[in-house]
N, C-alpha and C positions, 0 to 999 in steps of 0.2 A: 592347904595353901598358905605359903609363907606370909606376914604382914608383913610390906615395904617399910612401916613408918616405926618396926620395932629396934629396939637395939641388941639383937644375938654379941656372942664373942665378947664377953668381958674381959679387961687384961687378965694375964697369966702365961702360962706354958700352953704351945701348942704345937703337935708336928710338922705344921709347915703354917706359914702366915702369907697372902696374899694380897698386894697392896693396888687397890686400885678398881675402881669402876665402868673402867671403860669395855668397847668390843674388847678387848683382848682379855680383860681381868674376867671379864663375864663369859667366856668361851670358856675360861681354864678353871672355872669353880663347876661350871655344868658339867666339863669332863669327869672332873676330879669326883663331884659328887654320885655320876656314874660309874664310875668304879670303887664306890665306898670308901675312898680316901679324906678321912680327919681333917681338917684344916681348916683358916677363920680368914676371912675377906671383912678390910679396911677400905675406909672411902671417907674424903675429902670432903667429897660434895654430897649434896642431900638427896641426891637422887640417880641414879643411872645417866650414865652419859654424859657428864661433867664439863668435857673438853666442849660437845658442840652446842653450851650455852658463850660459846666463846669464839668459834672457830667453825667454818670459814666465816670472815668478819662479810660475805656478801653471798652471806647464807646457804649456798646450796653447794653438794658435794661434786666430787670430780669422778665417782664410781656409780657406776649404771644400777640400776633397778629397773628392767623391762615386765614390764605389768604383764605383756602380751609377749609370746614366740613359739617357737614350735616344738614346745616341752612343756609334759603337763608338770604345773607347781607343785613346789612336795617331792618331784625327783632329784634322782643327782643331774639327773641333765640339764636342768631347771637353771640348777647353780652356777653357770657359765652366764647366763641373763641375770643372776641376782647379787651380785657383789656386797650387797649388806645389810640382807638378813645374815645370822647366827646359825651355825652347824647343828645338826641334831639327828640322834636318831629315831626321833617318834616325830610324825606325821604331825602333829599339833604344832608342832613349835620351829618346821622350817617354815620358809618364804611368809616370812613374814611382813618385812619391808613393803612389800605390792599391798594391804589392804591395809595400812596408813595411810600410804600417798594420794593428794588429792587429785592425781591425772595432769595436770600443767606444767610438768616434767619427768623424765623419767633421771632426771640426776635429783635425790631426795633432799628435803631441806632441814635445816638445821632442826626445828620443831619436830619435823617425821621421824629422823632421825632417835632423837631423844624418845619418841613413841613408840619407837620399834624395840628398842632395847629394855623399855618399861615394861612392853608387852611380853617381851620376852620373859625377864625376872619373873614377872608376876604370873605366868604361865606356867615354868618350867621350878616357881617354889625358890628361889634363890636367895642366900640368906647371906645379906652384907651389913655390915654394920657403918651407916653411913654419918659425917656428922664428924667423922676423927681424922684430925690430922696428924699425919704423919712427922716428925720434927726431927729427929735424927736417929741413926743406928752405931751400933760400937761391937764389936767381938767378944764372946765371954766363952774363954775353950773353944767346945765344939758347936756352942750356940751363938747368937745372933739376938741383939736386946731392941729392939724397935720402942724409943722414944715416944710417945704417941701425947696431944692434948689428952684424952683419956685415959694415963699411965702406959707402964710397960708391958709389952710382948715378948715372949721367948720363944725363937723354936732353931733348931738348928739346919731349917732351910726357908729362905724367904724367896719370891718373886715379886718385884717390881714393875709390875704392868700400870704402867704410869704414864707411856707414850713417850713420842720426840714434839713433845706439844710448848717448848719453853723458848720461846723467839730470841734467836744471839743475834750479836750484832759486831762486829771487828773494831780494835781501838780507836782506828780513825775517823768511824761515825759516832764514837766516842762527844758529843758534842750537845751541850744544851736549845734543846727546839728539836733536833733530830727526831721523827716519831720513828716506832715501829712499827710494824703487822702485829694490829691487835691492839693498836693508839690513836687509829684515826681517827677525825672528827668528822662529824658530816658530810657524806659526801655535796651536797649543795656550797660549804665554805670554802669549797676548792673553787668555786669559778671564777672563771678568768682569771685562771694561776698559773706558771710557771714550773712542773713540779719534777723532781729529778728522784728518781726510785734506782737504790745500787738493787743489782739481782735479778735474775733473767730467767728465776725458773719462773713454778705454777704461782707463788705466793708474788711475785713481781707483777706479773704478765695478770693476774686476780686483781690487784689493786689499780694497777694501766685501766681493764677492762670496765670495774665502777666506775673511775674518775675522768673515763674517755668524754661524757656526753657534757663534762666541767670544765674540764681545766682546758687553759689557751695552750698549753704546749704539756709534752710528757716524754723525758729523756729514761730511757732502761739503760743500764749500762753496766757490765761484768766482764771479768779479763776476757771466757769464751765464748765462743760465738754459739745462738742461741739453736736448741734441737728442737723438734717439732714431733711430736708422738706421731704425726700423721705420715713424715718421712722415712721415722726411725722401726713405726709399723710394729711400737710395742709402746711399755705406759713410759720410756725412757725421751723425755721431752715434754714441750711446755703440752698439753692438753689442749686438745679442740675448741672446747666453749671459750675458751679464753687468745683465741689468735686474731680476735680483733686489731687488736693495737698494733699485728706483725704486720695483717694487710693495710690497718693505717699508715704505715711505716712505711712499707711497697709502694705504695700509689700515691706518697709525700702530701699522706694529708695530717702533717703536723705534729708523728709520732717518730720518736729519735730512738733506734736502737742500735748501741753504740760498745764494740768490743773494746772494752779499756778497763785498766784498773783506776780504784781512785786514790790519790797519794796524799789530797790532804781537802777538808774544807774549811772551809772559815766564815765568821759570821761578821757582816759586814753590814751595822743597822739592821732593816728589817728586812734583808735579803742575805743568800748564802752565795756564795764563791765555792765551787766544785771543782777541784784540779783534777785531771784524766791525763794516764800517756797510754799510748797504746802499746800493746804486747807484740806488734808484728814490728816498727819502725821507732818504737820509743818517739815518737811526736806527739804533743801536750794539745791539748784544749781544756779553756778553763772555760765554766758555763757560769751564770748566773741567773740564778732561779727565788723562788719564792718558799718554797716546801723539799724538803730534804725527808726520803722516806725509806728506811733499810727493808730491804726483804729478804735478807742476808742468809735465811734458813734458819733449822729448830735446832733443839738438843735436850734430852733430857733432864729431868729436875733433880739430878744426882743426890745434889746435899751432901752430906757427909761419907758415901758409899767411896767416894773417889779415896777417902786415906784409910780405908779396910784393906786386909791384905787377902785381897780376891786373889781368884786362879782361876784362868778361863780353861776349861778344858777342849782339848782339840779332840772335834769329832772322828771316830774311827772309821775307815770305810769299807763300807759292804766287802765280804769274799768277791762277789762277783764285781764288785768297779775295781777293788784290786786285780784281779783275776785279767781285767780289759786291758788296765791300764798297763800290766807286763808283758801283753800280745802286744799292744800297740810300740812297747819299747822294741821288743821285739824284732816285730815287721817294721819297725824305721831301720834299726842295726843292719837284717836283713837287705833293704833297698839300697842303703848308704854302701856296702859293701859291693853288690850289682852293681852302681854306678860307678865304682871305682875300681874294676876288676878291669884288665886288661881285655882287648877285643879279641877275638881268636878267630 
């Protein structure tokens, strides 16, 4: 069994480099290892699971872990109730997630989280070398030079499973005092505040739902109008645990969710000025609030990837979805013509 706390992979050459700690990096080295493929896993952080000593800032995930259903654990059937344990094909090392959690939820917490993924590693032998950062990458021919606080890497294919875990924010919140998701202070210094969050997905509607039981008022507000997973009857919209603040909103108990974009704010003493027009009538309100908070969504921690001269290659598609999709031109040609044949 591997030790977590060694350091494998010292610079050099190697056939492929993998950057990154998280579910994804740790899915694609178990793979890679099972199929005997060469390769060295880089990590930041000092441990497995990196992002959720960070992330969600009110701790508990938005993907299910059912302890209990009507699939024994360890199958694939299982897998539809376990969203995040780790793939596998030996019995030891699925469903794992279920005997961390301590039962007082079945969405797992940032702590479980990180436990599951340890357990994993440490399970399944996985050998990362944690502890190095990443600093930048530059082209050399057919390889690829990774930067790293512990020197260079070479190999001439890398993976960056690094996540969309890096909070952006647009130039107009561009603005000193502005926090972001992932800046807040205490939820208790919010009371009796005034607080205007741009962003109406899960990271908006996340911070509404901590600061609900604080703050005197809480405006959401983004040019579209807000989706609901539970309407849309898939993960596209805000999430369940978190439509507090929509029914606060409904039955006007104090919560403002508000289709507009915002054109400009300004800081006026120890309060902000938030201009809004709307996107259906172009008519203005300007708010004034106490706390200005973006949840404006993530991006990638590129770094210097962005002025490499990448090629994305486009996926080829199956004989058979080709195959469908010239029946389906097909039988439209076919029908277009029917309906445009004269009657007889």
């Amino acid at each position: 069994m591997a030790d977590l706390t060694d350091k494998p992979f010292p610079p050099g050459r190697y056939p492929l480099v993998v950057v990154g700690s998280g579910p994804g990096a740790m899915q694609l080295t178990y793979c890679l290892g099972r199929l005997g493929l060469d390769h060295a896993v880089l990590s930041a952080d000092d441990a497995p699971g990196g992002m959720f000593r960070r992330w969600p800032i009110f701790q508990r995930m938005l993907s299910w872990t059912k302890p209990f259903a009507n699939h024994e654990k360890a199958t694939r059937a299982y897998e539809r109730f376990d969203w995040n344990s780790l793939l596998s094909d030996d019995e030891q090392l699925r469903a794992i997630m279920p005997t961390v959690m301590d039962g007082t939820s079945y969405f797992p917490s940032r702590p479980e989280m990180e436990k599951g993924l340890a357990t994993f590693a440490h399970r399944a032998g996985l050998r990362i070398r944690h502890g190095v950062r990443w600093e930048s990458t530059r082209a050399d021919g057919k390889d690829f030079v990774l930067t790293t606080s512990d020197g260079e890497y070479i190999a001439p294919a890398v993976v960056f499973a690094v996540g969309v875990a890096q909070p952006w924010r647009p130039n107009v919140l561009a603005l000193e005092g502005v926090q972001q998701y992932g800046e807040l202070r205490p939820a208790e210094t919010y009371a009796d505040r005034r607080i205007f969050i741009v962003g109406k997905q899960n990271s908006g509607f996340e911070i509404a739902t901590g600061l609900l039981p604080w703050a005197r008022q809480i405006v959401l507000a983004s040019p579209s109008p807000t989706r609901l997973s539970v309407d849309t009857r898939s993960l596209v919209g805000v999430r369940a645990r978190y439509v507090q603040p929509y029914e606060d909103w409904a039955l006007a108990g104090g919560v403002v969710i508000l289709d507009a974009s915002i054109e400009s704010v300004e800081k006026t003493g120890a309060t902000y000025r938030v201009h809004t027009k709307s996107p259906t009538d172009s008519s203005t309100l300007v708010f004034e609030v106490d706390d200005v908070i973006a949840a404006t969504g993530f991006v990638a921690p590129l770094r210097s990837l962005s002025g490499l001269p990448l090629q994305r290659a486009r996926p080829r598609s199956p004989p058979r979805r080709v195959a469908l999709r010239r029946h389906a031109r097909k039988t439209r040609g076919e029908c277009r013509r029917r309906r445009l044949a004269p009657a007889r």
